[in-house]
C-alpha positions in Angstrom: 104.9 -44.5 63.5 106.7 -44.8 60.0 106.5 -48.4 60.6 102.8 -48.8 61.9 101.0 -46.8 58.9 103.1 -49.2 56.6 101.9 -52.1 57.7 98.1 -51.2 58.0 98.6 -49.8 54.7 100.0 -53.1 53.2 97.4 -55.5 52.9 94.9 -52.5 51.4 97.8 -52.1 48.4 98.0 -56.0 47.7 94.0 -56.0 47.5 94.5 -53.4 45.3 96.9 -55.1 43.1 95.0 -57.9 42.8 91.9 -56.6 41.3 91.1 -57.4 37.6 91.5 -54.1 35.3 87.7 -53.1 35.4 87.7 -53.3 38.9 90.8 -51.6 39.5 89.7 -48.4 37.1 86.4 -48.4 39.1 88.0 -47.7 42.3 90.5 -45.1 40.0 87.0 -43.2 39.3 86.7 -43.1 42.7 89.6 -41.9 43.6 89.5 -39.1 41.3 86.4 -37.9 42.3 87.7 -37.7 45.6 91.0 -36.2 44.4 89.2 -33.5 42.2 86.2 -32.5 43.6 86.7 -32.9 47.0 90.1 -32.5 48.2 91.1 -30.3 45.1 94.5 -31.8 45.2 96.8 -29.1 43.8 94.1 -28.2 41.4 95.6 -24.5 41.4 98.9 -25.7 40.8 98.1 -28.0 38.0 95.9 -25.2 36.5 98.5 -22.9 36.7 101.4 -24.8 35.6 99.0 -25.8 32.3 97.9 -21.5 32.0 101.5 -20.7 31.6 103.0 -23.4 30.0 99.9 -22.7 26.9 98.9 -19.1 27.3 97.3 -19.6 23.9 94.6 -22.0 25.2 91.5 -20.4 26.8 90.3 -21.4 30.3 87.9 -24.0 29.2 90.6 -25.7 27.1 92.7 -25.4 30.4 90.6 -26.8 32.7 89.4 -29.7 30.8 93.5 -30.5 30.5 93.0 -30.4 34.4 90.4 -33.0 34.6 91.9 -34.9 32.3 95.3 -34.9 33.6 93.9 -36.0 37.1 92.3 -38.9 35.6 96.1 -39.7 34.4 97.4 -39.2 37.5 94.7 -41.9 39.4 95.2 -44.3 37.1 99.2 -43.8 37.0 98.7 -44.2 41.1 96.7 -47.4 40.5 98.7 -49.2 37.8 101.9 -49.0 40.1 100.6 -50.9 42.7 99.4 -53.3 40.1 102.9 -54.1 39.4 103.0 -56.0 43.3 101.3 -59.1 41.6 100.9 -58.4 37.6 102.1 -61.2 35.7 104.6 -61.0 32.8 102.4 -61.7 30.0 100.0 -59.0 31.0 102.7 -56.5 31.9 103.7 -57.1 28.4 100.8 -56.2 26.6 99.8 -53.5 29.0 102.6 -51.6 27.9 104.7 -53.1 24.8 108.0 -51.7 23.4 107.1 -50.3 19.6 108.9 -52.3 16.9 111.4 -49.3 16.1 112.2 -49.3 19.7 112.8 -52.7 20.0 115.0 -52.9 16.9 117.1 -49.7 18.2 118.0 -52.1 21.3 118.6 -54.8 19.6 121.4 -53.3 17.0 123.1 -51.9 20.5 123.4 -55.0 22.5 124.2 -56.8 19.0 127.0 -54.2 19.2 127.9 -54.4 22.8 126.9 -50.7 23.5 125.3 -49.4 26.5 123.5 -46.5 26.7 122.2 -43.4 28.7 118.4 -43.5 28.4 117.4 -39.9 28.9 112.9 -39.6 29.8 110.4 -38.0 31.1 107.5 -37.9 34.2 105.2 -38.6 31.1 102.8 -41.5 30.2 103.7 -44.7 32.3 107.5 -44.2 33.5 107.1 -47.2 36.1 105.3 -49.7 33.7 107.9 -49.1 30.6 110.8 -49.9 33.2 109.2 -53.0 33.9 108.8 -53.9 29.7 112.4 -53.0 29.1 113.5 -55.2 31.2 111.5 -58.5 30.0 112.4 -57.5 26.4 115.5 -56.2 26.2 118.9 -57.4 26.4 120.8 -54.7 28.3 120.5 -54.4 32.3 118.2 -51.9 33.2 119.2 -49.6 35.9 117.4 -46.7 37.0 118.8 -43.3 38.9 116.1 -42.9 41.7 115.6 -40.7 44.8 114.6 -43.0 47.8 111.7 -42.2 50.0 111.9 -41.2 53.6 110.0 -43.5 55.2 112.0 -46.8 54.8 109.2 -49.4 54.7 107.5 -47.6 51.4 110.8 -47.3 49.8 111.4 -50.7 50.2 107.9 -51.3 48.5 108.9 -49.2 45.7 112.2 -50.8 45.7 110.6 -54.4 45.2 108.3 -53.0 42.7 110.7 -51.5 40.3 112.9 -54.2 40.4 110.6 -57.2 40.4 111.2 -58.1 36.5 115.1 -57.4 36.6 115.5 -53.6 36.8 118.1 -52.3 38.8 118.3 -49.5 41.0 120.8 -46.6 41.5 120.3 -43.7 44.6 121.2 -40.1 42.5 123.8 -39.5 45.2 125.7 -42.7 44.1 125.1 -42.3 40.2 128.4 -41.4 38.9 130.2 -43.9 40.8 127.5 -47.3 40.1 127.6 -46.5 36.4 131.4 -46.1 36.5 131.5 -50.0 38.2 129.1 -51.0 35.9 130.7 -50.4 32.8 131.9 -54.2 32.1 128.2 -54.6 31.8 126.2 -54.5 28.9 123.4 -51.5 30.7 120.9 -49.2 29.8 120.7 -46.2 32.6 117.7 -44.5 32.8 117.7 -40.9 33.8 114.3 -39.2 34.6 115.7 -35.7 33.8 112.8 -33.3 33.9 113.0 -32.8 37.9 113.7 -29.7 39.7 117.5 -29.2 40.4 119.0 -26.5 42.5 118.6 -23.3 40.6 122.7 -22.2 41.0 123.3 -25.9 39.6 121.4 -26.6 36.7 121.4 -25.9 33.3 118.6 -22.8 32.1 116.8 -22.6 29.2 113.1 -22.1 28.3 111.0 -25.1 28.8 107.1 -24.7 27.8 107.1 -21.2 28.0 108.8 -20.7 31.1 112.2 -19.9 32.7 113.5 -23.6 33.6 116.1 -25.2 35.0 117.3 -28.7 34.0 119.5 -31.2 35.5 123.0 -31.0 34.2 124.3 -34.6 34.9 122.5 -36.7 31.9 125.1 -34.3 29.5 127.8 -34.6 32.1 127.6 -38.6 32.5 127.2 -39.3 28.4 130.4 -37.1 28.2 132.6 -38.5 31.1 131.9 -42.4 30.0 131.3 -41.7 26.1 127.5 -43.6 26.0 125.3 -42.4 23.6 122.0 -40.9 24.9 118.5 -42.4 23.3 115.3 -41.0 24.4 112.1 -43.0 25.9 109.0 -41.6 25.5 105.9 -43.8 27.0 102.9 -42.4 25.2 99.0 -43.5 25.9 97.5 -45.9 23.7 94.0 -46.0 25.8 93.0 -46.1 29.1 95.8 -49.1 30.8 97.6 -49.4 27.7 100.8 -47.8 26.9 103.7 -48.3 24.0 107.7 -47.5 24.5 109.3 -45.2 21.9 112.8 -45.0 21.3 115.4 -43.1 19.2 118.9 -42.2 19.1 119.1 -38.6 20.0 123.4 -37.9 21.1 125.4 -41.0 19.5 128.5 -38.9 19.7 128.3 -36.8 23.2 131.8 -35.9 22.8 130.8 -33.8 19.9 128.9 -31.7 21.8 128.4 -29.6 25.4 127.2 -30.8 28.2 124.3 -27.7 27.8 123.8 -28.6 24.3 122.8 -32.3 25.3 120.7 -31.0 28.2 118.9 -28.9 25.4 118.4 -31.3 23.5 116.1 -33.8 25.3 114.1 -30.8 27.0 113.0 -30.2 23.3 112.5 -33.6 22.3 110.6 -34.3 25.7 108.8 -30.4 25.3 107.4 -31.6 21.8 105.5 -34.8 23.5 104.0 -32.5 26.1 103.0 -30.5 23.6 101.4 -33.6 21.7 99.6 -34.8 24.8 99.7 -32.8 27.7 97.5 -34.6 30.1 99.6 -37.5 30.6 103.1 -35.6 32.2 103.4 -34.8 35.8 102.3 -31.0 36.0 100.9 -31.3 40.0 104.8 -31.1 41.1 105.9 -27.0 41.5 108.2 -27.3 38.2 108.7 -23.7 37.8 109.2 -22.7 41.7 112.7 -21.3 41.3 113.8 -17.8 39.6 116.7 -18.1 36.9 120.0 -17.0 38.4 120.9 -13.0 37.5 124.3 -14.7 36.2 122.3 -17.3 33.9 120.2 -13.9 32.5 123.2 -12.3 31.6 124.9 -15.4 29.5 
């Protein structure tokens, strides 16, 4: 069955990919409509997620984040499938690495370091993979979690990697990056999704009891790579620039906790800047901090 609604699904997402931009946020109106008004799509759970996480706002602030934030997250759905057949030159100025970014990657491969790049679910995470890896001189790898059904994870696969990009299953992190280290690389961790509560590292992220994924601080430590943070902010509507900067050049000289800390607050400030374009329809905040973790 798996296999079936793949392959009627196929040729509707290359039709899709090769529509011209104004054609392609037509049918993203569309689909939010749809996905707003009349399936309601985790409409409490994005509302809910945005009440808490800014209990200063009032409701009409809130639920114009809501709309707006849905209109993100159809075009977001949209532009990934554009990558099937986007060409390189338009990939490029659809979503551009800023000139501090670029010159931060450039002094590291200059020096032969790779790095950990540490990011969010916020702006366009798929399209700046794809930028890094035409402009940049380090291999791009990034820790994923592959779908269950086989044939779409194989689409995402070719996707992701269609400019260069590499990669790596989160079971199989430690050991890739540890072959990999001849290589001049960049390893992307996504590091603001939901780990097992008894596992993960809690502090307070918007607000709100959270727990964070301990192996970005664990990694940087074991192999001694600095950590540099990506943020992918919206420039307009199909448009999108790559920020860098060096946030842990040492990660000896500090805990494993205190690096996890730090890019929750660096990626918590450009929520707070623009909050409509991070993923708040996943259940974030579904798990209750530890009794032990309360007491430290």
């Amino acid at each position: 069955m798996q296999a079936i609604g793949y392959y009627i699904a196929l040729p509707f997402i290359y039709l899709l990919s090769l529509l011209p931009f104004p054609l392609l946020y037509l049918f993203s109106d569309f689909v939010f409509a749809l996905l707003y008004y009349v399936i309601r799509y985790r409409r409490d759970v994005v509302s809910t997620n945005l009440r808490k996480s800014f209990p200063h706002k009032s409701e009409a602030e809130i639920q114009d984040l809501t709309r707006r934030f849905f209109r993100y997250l159809c075009d977001m759905f949209i532009e990934t499938f554009k990558t099937l057949t986007i060409s390189r030159q338009a990939m490029l100025r659809h979503c551009s690495l800023s000139a501090d970014a670029q010159k931060l990657f450039q002094e590291l491969a200059a020096s032969e370091q790779s790095v950990i790049l540490v990011m969010g679910h916020y702006g366009n995470w798929e399209w700046g993979g794809n930028s890094f890896s035409l402009t940049c001189g380090q291999q791009l790898y990034v820790i994923y979690h592959p779908l269950a059904n086989k044939h779409f994870d194989g689409l995402m696969y070719r996707m992701r990697s269609r400019f260069g990009t590499r990669l790596i299953a989160m079971k199989n992190t430690f050991r890739e990056m540890l072959g990999n280290r001849k290589i001049l690389a960049a390893t992307a961790f996504i590091a603001d999704q939901t780990p097992q509560p008894d596992n993960a590292y809690w502090t307070t992220f918007l607000n709100q009891d959270t727990p964070v994924f301990r192996g970005t601080g664990i990694i940087a430590r074991k192999l001694g790579l600095p950590v540099v943070y990506v943020s992918i902010g919206r420039l307009r509507r199909g448009y999108y620039s790559m920020h860098a900067e060096m946030l842990v050049p040492d990660p000896a000289s500090l805990s494993e906790d205190e690096i996890s800390e730090i890019h929750t607050r660096r990626l918590e400030k450009d929520i707070i800047a623009d909050p409509a374009i991070w993923l708040w329809s996943h259940k974030r905040w579904k798990h209750r901090r530890p009794a032990a973790s309360v007491a430290e």
